[in-house]
Backbone bond lengths (Angstrom), bond angles and torsions (degrees), N, CA, C in turn:
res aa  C-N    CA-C-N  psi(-1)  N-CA   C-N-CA  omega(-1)  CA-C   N-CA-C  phi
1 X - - - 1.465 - - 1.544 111.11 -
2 X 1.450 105.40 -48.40 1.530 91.04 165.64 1.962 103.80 -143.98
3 X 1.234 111.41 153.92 1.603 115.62 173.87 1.387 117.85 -137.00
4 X 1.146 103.32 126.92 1.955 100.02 -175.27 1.599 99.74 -113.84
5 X 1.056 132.87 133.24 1.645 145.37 173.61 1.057 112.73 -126.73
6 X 1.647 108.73 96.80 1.701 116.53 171.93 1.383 106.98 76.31
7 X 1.601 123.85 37.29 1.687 106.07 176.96 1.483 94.79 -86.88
8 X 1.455 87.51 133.21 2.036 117.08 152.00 1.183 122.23 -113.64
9 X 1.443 89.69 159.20 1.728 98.39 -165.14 1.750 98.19 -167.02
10 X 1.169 101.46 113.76 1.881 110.83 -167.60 1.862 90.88 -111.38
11 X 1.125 97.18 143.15 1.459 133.10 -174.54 2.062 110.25 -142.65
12 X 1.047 98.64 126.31 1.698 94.46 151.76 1.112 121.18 -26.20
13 X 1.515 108.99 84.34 2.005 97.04 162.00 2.085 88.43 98.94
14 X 1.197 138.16 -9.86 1.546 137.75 156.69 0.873 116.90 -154.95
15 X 1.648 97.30 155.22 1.186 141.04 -175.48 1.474 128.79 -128.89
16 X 1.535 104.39 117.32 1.913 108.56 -156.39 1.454 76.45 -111.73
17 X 1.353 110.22 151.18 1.094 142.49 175.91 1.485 129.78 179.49
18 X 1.771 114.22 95.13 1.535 124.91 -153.35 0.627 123.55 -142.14
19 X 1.245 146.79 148.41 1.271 131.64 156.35 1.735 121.48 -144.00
20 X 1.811 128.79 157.06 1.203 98.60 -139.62 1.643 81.70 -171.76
21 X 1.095 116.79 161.09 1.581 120.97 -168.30 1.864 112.02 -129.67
22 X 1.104 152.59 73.30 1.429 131.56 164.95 1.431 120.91 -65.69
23 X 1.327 115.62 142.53 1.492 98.12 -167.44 1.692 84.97 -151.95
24 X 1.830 93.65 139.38 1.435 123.80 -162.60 1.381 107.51 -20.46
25 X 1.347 127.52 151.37 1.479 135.77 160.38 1.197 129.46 77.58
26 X 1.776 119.07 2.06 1.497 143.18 -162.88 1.682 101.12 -130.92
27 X 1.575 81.75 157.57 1.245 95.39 -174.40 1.673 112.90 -121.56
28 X 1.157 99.44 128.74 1.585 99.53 -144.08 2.280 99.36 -112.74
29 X 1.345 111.22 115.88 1.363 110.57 169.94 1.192 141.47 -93.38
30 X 1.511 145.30 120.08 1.335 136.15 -125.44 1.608 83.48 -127.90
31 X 1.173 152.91 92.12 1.399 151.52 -173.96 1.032 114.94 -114.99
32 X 1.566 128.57 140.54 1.766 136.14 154.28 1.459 93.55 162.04
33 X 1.531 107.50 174.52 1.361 126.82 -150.48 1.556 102.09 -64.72
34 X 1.424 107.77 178.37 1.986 106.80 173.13 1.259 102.14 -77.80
35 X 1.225 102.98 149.72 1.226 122.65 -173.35 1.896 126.64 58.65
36 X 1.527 93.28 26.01 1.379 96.25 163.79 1.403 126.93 -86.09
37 X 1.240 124.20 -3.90 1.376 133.96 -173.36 1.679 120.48 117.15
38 X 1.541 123.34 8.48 1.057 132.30 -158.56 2.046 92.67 -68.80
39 X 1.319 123.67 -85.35 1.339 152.40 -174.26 2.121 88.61 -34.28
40 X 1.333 98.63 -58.95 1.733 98.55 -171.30 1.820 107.53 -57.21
41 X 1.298 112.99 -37.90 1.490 118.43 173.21 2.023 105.31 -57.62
42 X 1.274 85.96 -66.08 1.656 90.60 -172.10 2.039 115.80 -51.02
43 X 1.771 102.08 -43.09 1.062 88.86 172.55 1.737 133.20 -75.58
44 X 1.065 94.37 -23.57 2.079 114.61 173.01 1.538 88.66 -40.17
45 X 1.763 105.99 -62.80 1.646 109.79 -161.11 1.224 118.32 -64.51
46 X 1.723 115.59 -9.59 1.997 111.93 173.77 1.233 115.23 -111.90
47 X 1.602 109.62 11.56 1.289 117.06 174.70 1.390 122.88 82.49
48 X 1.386 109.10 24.19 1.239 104.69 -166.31 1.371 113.66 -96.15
49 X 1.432 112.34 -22.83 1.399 117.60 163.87 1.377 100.62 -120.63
50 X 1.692 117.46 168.19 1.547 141.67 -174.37 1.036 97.15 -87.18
51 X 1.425 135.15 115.63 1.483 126.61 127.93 1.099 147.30 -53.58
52 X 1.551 117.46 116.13 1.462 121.67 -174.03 1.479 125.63 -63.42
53 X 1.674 114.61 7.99 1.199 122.75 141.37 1.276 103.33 167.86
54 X 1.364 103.45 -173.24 1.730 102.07 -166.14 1.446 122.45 112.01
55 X 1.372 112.51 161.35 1.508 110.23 -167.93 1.767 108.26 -108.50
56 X 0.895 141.00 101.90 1.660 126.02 -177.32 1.698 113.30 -100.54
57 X 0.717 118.04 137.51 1.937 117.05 173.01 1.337 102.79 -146.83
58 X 1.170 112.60 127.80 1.153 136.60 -166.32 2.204 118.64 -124.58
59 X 0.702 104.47 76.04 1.897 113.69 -159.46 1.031 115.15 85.02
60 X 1.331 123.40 11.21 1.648 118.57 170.69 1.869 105.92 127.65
61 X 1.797 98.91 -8.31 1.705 96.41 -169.95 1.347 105.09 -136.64
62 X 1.569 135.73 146.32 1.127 128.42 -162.47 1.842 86.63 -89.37
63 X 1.770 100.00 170.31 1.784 114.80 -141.78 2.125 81.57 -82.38
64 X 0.859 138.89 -16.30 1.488 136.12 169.54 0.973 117.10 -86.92
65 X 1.546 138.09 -8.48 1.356 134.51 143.45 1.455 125.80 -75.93
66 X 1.367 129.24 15.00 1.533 120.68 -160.80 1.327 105.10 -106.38
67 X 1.135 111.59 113.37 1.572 134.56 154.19 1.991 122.25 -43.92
68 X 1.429 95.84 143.25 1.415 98.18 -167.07 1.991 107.84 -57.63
69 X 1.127 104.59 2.07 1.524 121.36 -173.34 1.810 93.36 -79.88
70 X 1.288 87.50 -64.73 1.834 107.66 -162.74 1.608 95.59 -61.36
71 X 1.164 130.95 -36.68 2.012 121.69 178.18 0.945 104.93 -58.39
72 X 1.798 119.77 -36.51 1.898 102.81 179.76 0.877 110.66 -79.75
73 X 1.481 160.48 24.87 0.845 168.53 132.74 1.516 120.58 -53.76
74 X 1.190 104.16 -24.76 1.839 101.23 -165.26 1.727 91.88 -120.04
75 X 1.238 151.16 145.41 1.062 156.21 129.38 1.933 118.40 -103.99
76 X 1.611 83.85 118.91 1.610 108.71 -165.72 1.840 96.62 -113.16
77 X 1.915 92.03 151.55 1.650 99.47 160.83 1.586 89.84 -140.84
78 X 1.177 103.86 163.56 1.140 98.83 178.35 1.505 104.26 -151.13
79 X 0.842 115.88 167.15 1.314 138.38 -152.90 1.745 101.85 -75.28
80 X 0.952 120.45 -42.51 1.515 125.13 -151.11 1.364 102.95 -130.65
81 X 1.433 113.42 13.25 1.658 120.01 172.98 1.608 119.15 -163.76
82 X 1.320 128.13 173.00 1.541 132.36 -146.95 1.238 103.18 153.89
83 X 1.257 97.93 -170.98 1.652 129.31 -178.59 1.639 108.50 -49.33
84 X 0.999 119.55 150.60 1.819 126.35 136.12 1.239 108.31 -36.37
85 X 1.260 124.13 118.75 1.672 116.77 149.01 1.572 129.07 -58.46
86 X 1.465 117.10 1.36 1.270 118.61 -178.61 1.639 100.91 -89.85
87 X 1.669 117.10 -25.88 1.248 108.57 -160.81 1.888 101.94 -72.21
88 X 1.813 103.14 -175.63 1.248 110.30 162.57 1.550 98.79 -124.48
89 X 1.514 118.85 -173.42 1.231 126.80 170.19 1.623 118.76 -52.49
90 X 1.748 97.70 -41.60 1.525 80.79 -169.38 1.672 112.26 -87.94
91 X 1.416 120.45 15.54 1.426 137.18 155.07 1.374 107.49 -43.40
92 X 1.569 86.25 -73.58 2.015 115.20 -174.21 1.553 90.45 -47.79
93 X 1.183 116.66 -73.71 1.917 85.67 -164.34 1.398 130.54 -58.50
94 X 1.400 117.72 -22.66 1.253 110.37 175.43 1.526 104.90 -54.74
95 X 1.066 116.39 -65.85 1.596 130.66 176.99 1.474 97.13 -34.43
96 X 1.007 126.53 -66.26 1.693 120.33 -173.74 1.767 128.71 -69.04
97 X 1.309 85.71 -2.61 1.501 106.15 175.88 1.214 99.46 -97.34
98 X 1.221 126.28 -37.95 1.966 113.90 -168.62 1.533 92.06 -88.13
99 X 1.399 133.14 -34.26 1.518 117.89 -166.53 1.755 117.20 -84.57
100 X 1.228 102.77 -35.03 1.581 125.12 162.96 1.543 126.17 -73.16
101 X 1.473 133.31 96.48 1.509 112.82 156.47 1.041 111.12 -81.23
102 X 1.483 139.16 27.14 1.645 134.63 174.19 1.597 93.88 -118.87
103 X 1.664 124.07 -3.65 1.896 93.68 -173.29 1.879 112.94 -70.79
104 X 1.213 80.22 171.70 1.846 77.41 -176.96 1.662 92.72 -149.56
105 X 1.518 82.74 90.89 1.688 115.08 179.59 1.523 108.29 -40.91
106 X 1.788 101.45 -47.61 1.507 84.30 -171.48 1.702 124.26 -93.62
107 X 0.940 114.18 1.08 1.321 129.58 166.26 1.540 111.23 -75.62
108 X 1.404 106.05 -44.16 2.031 105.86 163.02 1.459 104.17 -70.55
109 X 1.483 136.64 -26.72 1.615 119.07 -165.95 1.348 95.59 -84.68
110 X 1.725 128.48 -24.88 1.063 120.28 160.45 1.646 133.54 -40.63
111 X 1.822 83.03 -74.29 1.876 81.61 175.90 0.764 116.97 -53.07
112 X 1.394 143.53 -29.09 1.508 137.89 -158.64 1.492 106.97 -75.96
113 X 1.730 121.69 -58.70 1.332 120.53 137.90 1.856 128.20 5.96
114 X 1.290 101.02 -75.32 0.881 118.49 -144.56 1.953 88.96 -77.63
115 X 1.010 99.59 -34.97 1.463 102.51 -170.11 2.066 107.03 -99.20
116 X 1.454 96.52 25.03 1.279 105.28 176.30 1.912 133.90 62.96
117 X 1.602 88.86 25.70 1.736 92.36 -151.81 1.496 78.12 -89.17
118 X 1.705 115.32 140.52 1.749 121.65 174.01 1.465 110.72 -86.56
119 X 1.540 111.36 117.34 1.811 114.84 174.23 1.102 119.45 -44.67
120 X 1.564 135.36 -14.50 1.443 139.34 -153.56 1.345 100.67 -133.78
121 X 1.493 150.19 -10.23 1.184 128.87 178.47 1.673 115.12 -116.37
122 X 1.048 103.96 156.30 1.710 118.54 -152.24 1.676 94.16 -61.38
123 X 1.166 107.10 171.86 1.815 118.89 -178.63 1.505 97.72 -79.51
124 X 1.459 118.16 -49.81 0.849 122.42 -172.57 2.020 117.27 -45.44
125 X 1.365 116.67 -31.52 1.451 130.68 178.78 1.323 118.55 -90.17
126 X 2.290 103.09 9.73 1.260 90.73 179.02 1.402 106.18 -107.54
127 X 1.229 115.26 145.24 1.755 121.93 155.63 1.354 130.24 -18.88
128 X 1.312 132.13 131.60 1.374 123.00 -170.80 1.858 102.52 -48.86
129 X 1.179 112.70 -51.78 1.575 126.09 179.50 1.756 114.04 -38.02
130 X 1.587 101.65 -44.05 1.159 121.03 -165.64 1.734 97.93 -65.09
131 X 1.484 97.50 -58.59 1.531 106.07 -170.91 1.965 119.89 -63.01
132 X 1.592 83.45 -21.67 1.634 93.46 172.57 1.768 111.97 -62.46
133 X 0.953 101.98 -70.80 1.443 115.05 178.02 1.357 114.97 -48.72
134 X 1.324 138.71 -39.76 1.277 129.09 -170.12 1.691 88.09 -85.52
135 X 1.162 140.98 -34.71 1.800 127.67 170.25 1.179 99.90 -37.90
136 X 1.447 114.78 -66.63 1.762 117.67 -164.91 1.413 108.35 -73.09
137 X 1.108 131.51 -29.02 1.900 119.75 156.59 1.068 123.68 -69.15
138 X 1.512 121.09 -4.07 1.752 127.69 -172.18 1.463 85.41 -93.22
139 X 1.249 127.91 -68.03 1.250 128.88 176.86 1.675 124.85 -50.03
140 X 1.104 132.75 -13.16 1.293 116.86 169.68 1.175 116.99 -126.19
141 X 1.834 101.79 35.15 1.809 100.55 -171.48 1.325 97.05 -110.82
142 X 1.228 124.62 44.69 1.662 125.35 177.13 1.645 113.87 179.10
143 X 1.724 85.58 43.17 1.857 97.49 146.05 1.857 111.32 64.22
144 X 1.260 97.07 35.27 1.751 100.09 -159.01 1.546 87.72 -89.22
145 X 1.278 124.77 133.20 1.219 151.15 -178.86 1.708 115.22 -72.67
146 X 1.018 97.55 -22.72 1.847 117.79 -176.03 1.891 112.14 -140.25
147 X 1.313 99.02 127.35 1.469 78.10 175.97 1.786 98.18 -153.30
148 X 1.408 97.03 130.49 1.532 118.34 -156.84 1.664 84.78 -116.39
149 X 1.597 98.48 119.37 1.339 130.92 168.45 1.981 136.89 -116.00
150 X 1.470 98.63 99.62 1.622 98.86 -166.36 1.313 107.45 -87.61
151 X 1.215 134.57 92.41 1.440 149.74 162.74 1.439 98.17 61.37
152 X 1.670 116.54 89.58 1.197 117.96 -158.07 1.605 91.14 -106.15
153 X 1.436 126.58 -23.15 1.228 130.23 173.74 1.524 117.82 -101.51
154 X 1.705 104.53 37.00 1.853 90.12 179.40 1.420 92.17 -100.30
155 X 1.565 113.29 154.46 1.991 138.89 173.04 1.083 89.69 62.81
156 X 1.074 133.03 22.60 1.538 124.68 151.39 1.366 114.11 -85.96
157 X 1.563 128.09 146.57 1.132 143.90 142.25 1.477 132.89 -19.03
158 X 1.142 120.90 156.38 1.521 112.67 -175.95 1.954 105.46 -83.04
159 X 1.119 120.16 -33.62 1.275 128.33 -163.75 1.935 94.82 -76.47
160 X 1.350 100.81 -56.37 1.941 116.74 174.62 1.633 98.46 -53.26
161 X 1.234 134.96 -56.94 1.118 124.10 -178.95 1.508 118.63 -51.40
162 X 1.202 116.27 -60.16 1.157 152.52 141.65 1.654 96.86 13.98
163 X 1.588 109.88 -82.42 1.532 121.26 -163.73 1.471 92.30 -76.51
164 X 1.266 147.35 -30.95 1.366 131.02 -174.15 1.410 105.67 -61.31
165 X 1.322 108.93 -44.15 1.629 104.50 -154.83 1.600 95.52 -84.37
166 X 1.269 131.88 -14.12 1.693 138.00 145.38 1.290 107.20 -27.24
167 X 1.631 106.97 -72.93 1.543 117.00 -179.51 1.427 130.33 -48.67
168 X 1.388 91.35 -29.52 1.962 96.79 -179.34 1.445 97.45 -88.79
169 X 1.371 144.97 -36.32 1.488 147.97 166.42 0.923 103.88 -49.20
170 X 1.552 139.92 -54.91 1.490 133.05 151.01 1.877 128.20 -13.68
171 X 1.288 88.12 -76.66 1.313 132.25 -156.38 2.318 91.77 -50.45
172 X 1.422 95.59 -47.45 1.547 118.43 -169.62 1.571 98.26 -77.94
173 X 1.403 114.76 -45.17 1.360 106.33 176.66 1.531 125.29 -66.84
174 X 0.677 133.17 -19.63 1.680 150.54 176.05 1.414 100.03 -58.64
175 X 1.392 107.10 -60.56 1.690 118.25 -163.35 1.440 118.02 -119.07
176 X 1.531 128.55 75.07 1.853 105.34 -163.75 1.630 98.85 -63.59
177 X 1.374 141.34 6.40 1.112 125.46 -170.55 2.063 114.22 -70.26
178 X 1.864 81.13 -32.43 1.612 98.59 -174.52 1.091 110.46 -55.82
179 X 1.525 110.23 170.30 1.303 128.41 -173.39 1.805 108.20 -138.68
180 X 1.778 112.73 152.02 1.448 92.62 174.29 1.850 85.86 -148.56
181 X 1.347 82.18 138.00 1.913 92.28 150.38 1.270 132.72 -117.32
182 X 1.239 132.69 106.65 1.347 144.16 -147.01 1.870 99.35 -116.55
183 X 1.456 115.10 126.90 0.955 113.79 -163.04 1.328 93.58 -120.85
184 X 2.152 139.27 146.45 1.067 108.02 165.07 1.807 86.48 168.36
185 X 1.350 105.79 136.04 1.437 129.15 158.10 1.115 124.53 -49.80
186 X 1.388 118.68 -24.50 1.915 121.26 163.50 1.221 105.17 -91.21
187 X 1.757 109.93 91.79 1.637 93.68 165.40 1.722 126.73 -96.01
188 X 1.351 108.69 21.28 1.338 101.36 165.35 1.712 113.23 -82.11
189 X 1.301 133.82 -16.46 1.493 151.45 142.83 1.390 89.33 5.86
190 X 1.302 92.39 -78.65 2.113 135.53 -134.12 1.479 88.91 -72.63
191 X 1.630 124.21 -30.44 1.506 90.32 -151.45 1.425 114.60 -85.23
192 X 1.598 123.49 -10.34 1.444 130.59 162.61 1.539 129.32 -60.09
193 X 1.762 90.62 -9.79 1.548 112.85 -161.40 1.894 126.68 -95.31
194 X 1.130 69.88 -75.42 1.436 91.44 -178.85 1.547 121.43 -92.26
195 X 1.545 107.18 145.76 1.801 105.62 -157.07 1.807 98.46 -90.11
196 X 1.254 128.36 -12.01 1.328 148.56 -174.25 1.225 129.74 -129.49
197 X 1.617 136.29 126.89 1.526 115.06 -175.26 2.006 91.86 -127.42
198 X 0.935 121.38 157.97 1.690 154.06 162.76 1.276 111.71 -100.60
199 X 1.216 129.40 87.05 1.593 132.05 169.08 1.790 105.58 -81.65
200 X 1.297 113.27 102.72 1.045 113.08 -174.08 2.000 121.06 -116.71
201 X 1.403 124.46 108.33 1.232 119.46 -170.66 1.464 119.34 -113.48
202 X 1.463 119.65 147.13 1.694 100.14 -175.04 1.293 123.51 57.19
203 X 1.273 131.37 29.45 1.650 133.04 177.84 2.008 108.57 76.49
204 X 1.745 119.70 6.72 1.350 94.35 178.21 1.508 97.39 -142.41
205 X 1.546 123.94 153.69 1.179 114.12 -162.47 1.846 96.45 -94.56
206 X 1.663 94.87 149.87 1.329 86.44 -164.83 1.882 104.05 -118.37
207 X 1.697 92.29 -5.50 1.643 88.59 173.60 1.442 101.63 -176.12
208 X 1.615 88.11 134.86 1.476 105.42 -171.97 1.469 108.98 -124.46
209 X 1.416 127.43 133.04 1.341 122.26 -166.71 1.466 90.91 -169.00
210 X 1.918 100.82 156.32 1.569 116.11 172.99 1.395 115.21 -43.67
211 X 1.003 146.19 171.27 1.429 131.83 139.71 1.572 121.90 -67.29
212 X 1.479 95.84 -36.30 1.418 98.82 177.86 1.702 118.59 -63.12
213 X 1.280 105.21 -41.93 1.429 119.54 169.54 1.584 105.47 -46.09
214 X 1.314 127.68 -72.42 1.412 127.54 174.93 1.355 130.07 -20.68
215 X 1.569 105.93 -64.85 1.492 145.22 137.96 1.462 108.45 2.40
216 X 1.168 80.04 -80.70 2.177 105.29 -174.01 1.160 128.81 -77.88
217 X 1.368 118.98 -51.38 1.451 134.47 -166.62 1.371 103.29 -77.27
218 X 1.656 97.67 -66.57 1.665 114.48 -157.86 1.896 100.17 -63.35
219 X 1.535 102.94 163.43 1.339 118.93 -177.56 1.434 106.33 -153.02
220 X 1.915 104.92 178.47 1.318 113.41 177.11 1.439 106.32 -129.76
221 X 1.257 116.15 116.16 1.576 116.32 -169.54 1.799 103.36 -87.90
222 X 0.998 113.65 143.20 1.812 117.47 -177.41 1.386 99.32 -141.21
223 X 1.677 119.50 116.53 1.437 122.72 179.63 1.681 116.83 -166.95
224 X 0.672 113.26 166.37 1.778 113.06 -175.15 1.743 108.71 -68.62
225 X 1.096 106.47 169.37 2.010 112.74 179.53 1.430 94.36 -53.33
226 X 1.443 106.00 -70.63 1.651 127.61 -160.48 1.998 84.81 -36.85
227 X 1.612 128.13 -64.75 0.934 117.00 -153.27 1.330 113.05 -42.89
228 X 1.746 108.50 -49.69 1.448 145.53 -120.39 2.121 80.43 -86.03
229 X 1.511 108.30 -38.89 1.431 101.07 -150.08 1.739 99.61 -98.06
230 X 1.610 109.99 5.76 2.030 108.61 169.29 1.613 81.92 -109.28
231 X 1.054 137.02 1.48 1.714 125.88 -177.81 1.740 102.50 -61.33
232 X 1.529 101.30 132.70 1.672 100.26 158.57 1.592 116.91 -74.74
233 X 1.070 101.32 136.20 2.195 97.75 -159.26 0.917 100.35 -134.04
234 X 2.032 132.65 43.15 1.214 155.20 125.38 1.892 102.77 -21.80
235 X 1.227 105.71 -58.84 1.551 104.07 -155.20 1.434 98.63 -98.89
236 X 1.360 143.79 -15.17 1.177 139.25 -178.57 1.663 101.45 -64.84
237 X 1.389 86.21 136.19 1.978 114.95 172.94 1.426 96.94 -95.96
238 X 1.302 120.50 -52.90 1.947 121.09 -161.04 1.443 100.23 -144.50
239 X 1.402 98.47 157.73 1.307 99.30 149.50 1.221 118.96 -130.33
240 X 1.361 119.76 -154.37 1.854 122.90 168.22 1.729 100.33 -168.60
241 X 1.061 104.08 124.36 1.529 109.16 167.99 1.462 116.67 -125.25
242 X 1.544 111.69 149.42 1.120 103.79 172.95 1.561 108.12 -147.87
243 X 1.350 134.31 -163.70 1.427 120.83 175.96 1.018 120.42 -22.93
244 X 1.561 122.43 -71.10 1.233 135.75 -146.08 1.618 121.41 -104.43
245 X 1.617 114.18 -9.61 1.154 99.51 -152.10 2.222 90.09 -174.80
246 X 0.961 110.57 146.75 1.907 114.84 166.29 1.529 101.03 -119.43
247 X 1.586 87.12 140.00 1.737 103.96 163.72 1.211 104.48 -105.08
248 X 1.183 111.94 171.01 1.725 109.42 173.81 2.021 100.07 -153.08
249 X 1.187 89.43 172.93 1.702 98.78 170.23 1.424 101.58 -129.55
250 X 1.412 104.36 136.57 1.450 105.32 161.35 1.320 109.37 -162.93
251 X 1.499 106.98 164.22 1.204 133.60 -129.38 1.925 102.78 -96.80
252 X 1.161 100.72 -26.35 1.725 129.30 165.24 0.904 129.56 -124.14
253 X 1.347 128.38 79.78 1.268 139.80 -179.17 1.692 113.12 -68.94
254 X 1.234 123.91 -38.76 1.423 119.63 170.58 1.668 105.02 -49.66
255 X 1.297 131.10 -48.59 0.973 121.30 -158.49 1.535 103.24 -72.27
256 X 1.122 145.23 -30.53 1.276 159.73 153.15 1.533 102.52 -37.39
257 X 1.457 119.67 -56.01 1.373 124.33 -157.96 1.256 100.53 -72.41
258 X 1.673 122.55 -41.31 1.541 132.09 178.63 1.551 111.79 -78.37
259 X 1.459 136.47 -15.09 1.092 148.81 -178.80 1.596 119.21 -78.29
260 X 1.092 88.96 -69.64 2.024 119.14 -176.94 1.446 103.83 -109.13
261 X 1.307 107.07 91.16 1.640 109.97 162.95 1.509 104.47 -64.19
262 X 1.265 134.97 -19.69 1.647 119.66 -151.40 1.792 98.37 -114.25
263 X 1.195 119.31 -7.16 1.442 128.15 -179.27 1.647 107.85 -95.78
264 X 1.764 106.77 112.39 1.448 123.32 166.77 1.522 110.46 -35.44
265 X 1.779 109.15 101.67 1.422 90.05 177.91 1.885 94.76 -122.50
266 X 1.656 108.50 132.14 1.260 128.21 -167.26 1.459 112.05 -109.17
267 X 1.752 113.72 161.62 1.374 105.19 -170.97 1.887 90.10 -95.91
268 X 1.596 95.59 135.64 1.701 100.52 170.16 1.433 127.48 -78.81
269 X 1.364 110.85 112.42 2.057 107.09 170.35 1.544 107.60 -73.06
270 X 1.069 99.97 -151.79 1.849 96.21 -156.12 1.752 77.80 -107.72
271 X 1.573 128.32 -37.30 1.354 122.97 178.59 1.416 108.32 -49.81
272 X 1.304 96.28 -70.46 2.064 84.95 -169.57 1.665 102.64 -66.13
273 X 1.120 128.60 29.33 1.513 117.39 162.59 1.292 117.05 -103.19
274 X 1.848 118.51 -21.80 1.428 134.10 -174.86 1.896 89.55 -74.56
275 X 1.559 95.30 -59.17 1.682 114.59 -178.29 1.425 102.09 -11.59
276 X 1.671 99.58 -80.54 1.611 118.88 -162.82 1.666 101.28 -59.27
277 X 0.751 97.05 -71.30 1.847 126.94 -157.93 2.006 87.80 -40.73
278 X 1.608 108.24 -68.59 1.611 103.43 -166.44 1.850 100.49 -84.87
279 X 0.910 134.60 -18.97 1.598 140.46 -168.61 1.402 107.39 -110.15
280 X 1.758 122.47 -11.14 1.715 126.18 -169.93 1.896 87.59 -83.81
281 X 1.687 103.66 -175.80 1.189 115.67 162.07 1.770 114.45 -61.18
């Protein structure tokens, strides 16, 4: 669905350089701190900025070849853009009715309903939560085959987060053909979500793995120096030491579990993997 090979992109002070595969029917997570390159990846891929080189394809066509056919196809929110704050909802559909012959008004007057958003009052009077959610219902109310998401759940709430990532579980069940890229600094979100994550820091991605793999495989080792320094450290990704004690990440935790009976071995989330991995030695 989409493939990037070697995109760059130089800025004052960065340098993106990535490359990265989504492929049909998955849900794909683009994670690491602000300003690691998350927003510069996503926008390269809608064409919104030039890449200073690199290959991008995006449904089969790079993002400067796409026809007014090929935009309905993709439904995007993005982080740093939306609506007018002057408009109301029933603005947005007119607008989504003339740009879309796939929206399906009443299936959006539904969700919107359903998720309490008012047809008559300005954007501007809505809640950060409010405004989150109607991005991600603007975007999947007209059958978009791809849908590229820039931190659609950040300063949101746990309950507001909550119903978005409902909506995209929705959104995937309808169609396994679809595809989504979900970009975002909360990666505990992602891990119910998405079948793939992109840990990406400083403009280059530094680890790509199943989710399930993460899930399963990966661990958190907790043990004294003395342990840490007869340890076989084949499978260690990071570590972290401090006075009293080293954590580590690794990539096989069974082998640890069958190895070292006396070493704390824990199941890894995708947080303590950013933790170790960008904050470890």
């Amino acid at each position: 669905m989409i493939a990037i090979k070697d995109l760059k992109k130089s800025y004052k002070g960065f340098d993106l350089d990535v490359s990265l595969d989504i492929a049909e029917g998955t849900v794909t997570g683009l994670i690491g701190k602000n300003g690691a390159g998350k927003s510069t990846t996503i926008k390269a891929i809608l064409g919104l900025i030039r890449p200073d080189g690199g290959d991008i394809s995006v449904m089969g066509k790079k993002p400067g070849e796409f026809s007014g056919t090929d935009r309905e196809a993709l439904g995007v929110a993005l982080s740093d853009s939306g609506f007018s704050m002057l408009l109301n909802i029933e603005d947005i559909i007119h607008i989504m009715r003339a740009m879309y012959k796939d929206f399906d008004e009443t299936t959006f007057r539904q969700r919107c309903t359903e998720q309490s958003l008012p047809f008559d009052k300005p954007l501007k009077e809505f809640s950060s939560g409010m405004k989150a959610k109607l991005k991600v219902l603007a975007a999947i109310s007209h059958k978009a085959k791809l849908l590229v998401l820039d931190e659609p759940t950040a300063g949101l709430d746990v309950l507001a987060r909550n119903d978005i990532l409902d909506m995209l579980r929705a959104y995937m069940e309808e169609d396994p053909a679809r595809s989504i890229l979900i970009s975002s600094h909360i990666s505990s979100d992602l891990e119910g979500l998405c079948d793939d994550i992109y840990m990406i820091d400083k403009g280059r991605i530094i680890l790509h793995e199943d989710t399930d793999t993460i899930l399963g495989q990966y661990g958190v080792l907790k043990m004294s120096e003395d342990e840490y320094k007869s340890m076989d450290k084949q499978y260690i990704i990071a570590d972290r030491k401090d006075s009293m004690s080293v954590t580590c990440l690794t990539s096989e935790k069974q082998f640890y579990l069958e190895n070292y009976p006396n070493v704390v071995v824990e199941n890894s989330s995708i947080d303590e993997m950013i933790v170790l991995i960008l904050g470890g030695k």
